[in-house]
DSSP file (Angstrom, degrees, kcal/mol; ACC not computed):
  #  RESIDUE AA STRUCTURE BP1 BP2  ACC     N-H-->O    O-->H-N    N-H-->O    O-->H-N    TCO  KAPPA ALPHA  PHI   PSI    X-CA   Y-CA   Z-CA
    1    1 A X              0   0    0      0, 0.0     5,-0.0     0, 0.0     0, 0.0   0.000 360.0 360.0 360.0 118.7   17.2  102.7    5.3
    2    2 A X     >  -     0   0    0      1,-0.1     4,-0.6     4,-0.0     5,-0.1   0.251 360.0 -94.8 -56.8 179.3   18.9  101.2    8.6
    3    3 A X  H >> S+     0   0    0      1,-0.2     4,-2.5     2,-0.1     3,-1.6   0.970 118.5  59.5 -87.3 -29.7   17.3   99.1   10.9
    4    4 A X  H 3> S+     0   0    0      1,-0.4     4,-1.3     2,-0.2    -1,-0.2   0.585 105.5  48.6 -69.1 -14.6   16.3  101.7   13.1
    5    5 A X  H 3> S+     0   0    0      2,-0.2     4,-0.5     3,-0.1    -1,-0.4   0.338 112.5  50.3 -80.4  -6.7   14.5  103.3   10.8
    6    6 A X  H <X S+     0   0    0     -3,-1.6     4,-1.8    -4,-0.6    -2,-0.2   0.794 110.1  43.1 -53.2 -52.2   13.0  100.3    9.9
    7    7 A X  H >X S+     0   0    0     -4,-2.5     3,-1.5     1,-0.3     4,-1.4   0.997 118.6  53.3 -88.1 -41.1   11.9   99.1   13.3
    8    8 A X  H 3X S+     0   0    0     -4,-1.3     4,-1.3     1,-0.2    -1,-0.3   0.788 111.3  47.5 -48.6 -31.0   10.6  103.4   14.0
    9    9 A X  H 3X S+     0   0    0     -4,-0.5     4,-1.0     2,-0.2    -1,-0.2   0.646 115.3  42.8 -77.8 -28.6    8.7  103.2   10.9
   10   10 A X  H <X S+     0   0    0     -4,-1.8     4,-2.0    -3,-1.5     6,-0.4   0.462 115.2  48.0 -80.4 -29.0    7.2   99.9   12.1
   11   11 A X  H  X S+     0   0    0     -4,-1.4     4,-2.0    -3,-0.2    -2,-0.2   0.795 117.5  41.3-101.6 -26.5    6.7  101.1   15.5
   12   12 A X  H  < S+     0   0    0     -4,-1.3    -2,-0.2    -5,-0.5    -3,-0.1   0.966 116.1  53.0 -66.7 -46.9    4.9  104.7   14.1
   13   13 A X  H  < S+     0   0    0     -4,-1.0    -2,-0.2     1,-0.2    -3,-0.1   0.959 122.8  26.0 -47.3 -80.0    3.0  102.5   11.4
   14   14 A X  H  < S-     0   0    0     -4,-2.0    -2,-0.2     1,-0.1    -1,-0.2   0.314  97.7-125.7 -89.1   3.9    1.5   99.9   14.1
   15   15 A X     <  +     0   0    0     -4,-2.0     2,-0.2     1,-0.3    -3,-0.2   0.698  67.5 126.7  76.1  20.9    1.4  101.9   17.2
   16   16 A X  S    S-     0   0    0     -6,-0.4     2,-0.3    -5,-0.1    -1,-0.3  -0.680  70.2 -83.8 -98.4 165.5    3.5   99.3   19.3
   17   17 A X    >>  -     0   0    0     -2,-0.2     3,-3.9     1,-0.1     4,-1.0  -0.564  29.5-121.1 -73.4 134.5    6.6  100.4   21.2
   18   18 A X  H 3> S+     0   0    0      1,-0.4     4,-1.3    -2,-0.3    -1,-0.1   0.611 116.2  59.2 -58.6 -22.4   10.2  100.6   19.4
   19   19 A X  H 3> S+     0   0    0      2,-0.2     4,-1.5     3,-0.2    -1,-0.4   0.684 105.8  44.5 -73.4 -28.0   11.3   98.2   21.9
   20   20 A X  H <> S+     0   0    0     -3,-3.9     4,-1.6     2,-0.2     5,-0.3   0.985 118.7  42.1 -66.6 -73.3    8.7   95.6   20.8
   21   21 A X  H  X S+     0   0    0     -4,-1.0     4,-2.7     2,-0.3     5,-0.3   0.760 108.8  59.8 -39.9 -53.1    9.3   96.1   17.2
   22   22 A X  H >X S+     0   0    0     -4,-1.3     4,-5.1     1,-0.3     3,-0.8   0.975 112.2  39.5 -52.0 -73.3   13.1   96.2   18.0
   23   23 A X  H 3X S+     0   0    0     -4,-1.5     4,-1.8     1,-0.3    -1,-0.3   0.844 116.5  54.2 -48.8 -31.0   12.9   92.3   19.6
   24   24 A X  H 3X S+     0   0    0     -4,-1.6     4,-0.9     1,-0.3    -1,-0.3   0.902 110.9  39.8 -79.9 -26.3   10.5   91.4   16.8
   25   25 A X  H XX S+     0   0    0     -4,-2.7     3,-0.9    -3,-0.8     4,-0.8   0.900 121.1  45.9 -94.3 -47.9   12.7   92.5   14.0
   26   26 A X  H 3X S+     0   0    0     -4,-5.1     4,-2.2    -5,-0.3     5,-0.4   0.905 111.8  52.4 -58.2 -58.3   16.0   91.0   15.8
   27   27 A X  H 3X S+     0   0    0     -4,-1.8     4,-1.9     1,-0.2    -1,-0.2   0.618 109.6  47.2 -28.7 -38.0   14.2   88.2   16.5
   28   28 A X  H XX S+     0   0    0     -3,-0.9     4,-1.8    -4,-0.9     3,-0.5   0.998 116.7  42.7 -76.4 -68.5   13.2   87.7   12.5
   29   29 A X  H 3X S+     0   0    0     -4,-0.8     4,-2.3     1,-0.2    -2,-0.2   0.720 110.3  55.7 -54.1 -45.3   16.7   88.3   11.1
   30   30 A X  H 3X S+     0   0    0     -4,-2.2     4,-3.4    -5,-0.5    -1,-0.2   0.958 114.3  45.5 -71.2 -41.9   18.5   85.8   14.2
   31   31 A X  H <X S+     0   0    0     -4,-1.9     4,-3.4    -3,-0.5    -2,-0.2   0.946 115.7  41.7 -67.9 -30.8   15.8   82.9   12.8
   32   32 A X  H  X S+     0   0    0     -4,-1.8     4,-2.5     2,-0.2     5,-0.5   0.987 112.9  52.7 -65.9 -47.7   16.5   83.4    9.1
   33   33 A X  H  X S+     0   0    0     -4,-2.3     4,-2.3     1,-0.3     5,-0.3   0.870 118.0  44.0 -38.8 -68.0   20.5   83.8   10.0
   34   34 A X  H  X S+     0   0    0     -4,-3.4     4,-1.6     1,-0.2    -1,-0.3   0.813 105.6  58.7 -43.9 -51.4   19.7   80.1   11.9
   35   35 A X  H  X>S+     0   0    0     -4,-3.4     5,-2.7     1,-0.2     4,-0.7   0.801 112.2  39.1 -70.0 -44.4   17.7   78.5    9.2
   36   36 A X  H  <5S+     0   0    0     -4,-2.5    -1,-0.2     3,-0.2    -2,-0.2   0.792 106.3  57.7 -70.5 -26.9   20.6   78.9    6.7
   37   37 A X  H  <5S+     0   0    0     -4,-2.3    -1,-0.2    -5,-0.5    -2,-0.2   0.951 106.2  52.9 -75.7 -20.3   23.2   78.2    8.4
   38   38 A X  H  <5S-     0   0    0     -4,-1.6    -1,-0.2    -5,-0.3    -2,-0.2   0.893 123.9-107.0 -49.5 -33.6   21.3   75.0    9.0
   39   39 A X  T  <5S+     0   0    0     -4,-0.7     2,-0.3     1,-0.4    -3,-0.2   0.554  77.7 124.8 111.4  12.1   21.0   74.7    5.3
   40   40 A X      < -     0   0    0     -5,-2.7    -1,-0.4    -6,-0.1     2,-0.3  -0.739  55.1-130.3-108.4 155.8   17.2   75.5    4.7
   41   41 A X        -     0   0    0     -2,-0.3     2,-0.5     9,-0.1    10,-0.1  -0.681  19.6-139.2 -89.5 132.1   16.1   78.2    2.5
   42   42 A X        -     0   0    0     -2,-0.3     8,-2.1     2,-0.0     2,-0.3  -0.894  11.3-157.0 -94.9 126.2   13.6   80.7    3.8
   43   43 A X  B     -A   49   0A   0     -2,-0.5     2,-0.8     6,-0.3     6,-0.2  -0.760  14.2-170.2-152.7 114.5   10.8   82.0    1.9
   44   44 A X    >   -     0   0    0      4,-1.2     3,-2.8    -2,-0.3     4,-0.4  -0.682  28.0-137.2 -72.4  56.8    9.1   85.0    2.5
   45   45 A X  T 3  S+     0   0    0     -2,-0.8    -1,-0.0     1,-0.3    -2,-0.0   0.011  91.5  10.4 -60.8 136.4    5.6   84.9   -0.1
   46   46 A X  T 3  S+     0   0    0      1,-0.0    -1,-0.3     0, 0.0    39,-0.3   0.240 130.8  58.0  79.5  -6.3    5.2   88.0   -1.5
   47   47 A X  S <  S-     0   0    0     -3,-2.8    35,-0.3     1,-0.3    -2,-0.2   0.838 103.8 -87.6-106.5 -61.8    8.3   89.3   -0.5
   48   48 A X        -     0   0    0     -4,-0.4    -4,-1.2    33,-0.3     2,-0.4  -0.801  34.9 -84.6 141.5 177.7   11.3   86.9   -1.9
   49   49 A X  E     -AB  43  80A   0     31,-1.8    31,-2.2    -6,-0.2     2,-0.4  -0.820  17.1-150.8-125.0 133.8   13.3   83.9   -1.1
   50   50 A X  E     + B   0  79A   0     -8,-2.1     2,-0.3    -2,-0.4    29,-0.2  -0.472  49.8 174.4 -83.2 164.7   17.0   84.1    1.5
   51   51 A X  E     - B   0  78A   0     27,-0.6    27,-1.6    -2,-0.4     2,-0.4  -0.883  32.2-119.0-156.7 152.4   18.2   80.9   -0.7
   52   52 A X        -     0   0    0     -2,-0.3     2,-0.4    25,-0.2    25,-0.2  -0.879  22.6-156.8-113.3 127.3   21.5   79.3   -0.5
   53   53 A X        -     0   0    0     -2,-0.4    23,-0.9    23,-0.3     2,-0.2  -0.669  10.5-133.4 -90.4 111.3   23.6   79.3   -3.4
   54   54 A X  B     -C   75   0B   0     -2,-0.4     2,-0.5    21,-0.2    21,-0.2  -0.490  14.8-146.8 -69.7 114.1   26.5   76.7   -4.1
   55   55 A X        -     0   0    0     19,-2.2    19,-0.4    -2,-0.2     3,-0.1  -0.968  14.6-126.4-101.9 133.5   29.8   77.9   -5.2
   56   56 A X        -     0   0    0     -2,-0.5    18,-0.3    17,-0.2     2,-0.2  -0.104  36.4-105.4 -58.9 146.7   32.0   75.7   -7.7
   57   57 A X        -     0   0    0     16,-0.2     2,-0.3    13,-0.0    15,-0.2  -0.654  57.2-175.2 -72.1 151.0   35.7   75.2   -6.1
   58   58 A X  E     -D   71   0C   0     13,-3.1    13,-2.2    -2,-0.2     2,-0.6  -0.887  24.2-107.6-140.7 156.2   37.2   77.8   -8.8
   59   59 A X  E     -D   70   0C   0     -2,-0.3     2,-0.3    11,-0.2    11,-0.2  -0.880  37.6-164.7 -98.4 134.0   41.3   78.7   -9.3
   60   60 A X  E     -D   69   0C   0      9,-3.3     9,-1.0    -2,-0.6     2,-0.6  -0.775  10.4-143.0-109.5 153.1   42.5   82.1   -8.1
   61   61 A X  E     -D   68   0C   0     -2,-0.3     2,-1.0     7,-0.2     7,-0.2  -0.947   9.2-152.5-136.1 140.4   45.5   84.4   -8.5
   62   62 A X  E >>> -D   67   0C   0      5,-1.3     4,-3.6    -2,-0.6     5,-1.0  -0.754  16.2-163.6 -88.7  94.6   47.3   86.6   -6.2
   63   63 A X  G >45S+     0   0    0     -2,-1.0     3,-0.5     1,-0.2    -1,-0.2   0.967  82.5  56.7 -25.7 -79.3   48.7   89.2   -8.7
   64   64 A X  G 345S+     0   0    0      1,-0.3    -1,-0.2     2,-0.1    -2,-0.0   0.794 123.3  27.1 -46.7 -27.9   51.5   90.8   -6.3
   65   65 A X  G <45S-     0   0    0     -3,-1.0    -1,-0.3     2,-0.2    -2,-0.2   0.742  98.4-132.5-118.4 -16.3   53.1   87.3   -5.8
   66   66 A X  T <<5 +     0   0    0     -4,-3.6     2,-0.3    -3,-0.5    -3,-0.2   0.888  59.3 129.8  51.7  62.1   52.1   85.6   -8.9
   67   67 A X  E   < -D   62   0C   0     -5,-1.0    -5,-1.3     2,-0.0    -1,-0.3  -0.833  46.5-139.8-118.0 157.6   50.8   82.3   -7.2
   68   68 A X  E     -D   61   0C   0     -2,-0.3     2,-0.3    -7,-0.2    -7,-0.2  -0.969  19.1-177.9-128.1 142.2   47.5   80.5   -7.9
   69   69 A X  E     -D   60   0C   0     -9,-1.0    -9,-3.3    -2,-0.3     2,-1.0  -0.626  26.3-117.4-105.3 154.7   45.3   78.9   -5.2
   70   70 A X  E     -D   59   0C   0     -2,-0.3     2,-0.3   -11,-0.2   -11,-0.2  -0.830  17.5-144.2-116.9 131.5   42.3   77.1   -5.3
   71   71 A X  E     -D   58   0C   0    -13,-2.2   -13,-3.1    -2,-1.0     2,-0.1  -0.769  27.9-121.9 -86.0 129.6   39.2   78.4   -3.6
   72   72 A X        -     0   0    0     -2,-0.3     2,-0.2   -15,-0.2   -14,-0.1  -0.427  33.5 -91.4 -67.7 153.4   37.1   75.5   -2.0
   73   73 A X        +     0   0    0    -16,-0.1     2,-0.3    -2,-0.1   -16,-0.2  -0.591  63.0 171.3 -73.3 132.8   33.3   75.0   -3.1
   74   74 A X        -     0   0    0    -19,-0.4   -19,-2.2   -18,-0.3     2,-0.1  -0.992  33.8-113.6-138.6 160.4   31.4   77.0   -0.6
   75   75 A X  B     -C   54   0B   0     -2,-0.3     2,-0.3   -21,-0.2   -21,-0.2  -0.359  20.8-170.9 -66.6 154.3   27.9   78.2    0.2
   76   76 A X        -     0   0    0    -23,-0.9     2,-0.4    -2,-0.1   -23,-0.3  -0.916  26.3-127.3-141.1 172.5   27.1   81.8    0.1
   77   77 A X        +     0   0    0     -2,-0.3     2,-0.2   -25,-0.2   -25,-0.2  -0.960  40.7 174.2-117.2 136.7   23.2   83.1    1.6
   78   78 A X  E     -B   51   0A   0    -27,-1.6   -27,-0.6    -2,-0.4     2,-0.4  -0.962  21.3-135.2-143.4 145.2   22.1   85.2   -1.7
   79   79 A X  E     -B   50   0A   0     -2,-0.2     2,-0.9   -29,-0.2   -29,-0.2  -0.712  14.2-166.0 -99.8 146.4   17.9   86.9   -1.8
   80   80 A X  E     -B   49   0A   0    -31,-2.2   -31,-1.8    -2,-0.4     2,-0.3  -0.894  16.5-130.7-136.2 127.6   16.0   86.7   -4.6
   81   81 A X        -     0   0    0     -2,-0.9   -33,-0.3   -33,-0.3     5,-0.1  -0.354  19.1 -96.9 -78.7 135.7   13.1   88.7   -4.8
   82   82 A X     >  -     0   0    0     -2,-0.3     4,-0.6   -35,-0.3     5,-0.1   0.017  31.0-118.6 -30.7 159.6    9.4   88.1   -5.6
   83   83 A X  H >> S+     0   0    0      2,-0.2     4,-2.7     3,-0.2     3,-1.2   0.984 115.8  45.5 -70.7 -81.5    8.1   88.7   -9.0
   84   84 A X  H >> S+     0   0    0      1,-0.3     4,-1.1     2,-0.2     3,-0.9   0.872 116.1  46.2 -40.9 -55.5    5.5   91.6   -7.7
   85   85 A X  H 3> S+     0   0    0      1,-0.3     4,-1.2   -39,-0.3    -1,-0.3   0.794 115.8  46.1 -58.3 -29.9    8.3   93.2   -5.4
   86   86 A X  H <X S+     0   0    0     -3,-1.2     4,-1.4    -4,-0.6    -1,-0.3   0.783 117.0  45.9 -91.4 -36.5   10.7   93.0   -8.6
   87   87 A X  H <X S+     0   0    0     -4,-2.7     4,-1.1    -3,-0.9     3,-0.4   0.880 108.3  55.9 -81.1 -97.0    7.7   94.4  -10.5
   88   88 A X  H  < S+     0   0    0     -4,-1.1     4,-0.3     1,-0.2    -2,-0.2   0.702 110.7  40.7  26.7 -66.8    7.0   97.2   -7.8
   89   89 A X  H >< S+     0   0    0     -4,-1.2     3,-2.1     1,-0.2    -1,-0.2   0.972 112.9  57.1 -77.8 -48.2   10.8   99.0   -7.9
   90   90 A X  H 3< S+     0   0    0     -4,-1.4    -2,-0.2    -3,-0.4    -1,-0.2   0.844 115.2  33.8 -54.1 -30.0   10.8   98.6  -11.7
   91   91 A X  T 3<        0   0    0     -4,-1.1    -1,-0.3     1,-0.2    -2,-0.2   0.447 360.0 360.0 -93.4   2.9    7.2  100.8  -12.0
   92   92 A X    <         0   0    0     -3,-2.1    -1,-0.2    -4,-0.3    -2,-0.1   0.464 360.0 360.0 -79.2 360.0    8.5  103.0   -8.8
């Protein structure tokens, strides 16, 4: 599903205009976007968690040249879903 079949499904559902819907849903997505890069975690009850997840500095190798480099610890934004929603797809 895209967004635009999101924010039509949304807009059919609750009987506002796809242009309402449209802002509301960029609008959701632009704060969560902010909130992590800030460094806070978002959490969505009943839904699932945006979290951010800590990656170890790790060693890598480029095959084709046969070097290795080290990848710096970074952050990555990973979701973790609710219990019910995770219970939900599994009985789907």
């Amino acid at each position: 599903m895209t967004k635009a079949e999101i924010v039509a499904d949304i807009a059919t559902k609750t009987g506002i205009e796809k242009v309402a819907v449209q802002a509301v849903v960029e609008s959701l997505m632009e704060t969560i976007k902010e909130t992590m890069v800030n460094g806070e975690n978002v959490y969505l009850r009943g839904f699932g968690s945006f979290i951010i997840k800590e990656r170890a500095e790790k060693t890598g190798r480029n095959i084709s040249k046969n070097t290795t480099i080290i990848i710096p610890a970074h952050n990555i934004p990973a979701f973790k879903p609710a219990k019910s929603f995770v219970n939900q797809v599994k009985n789907a």
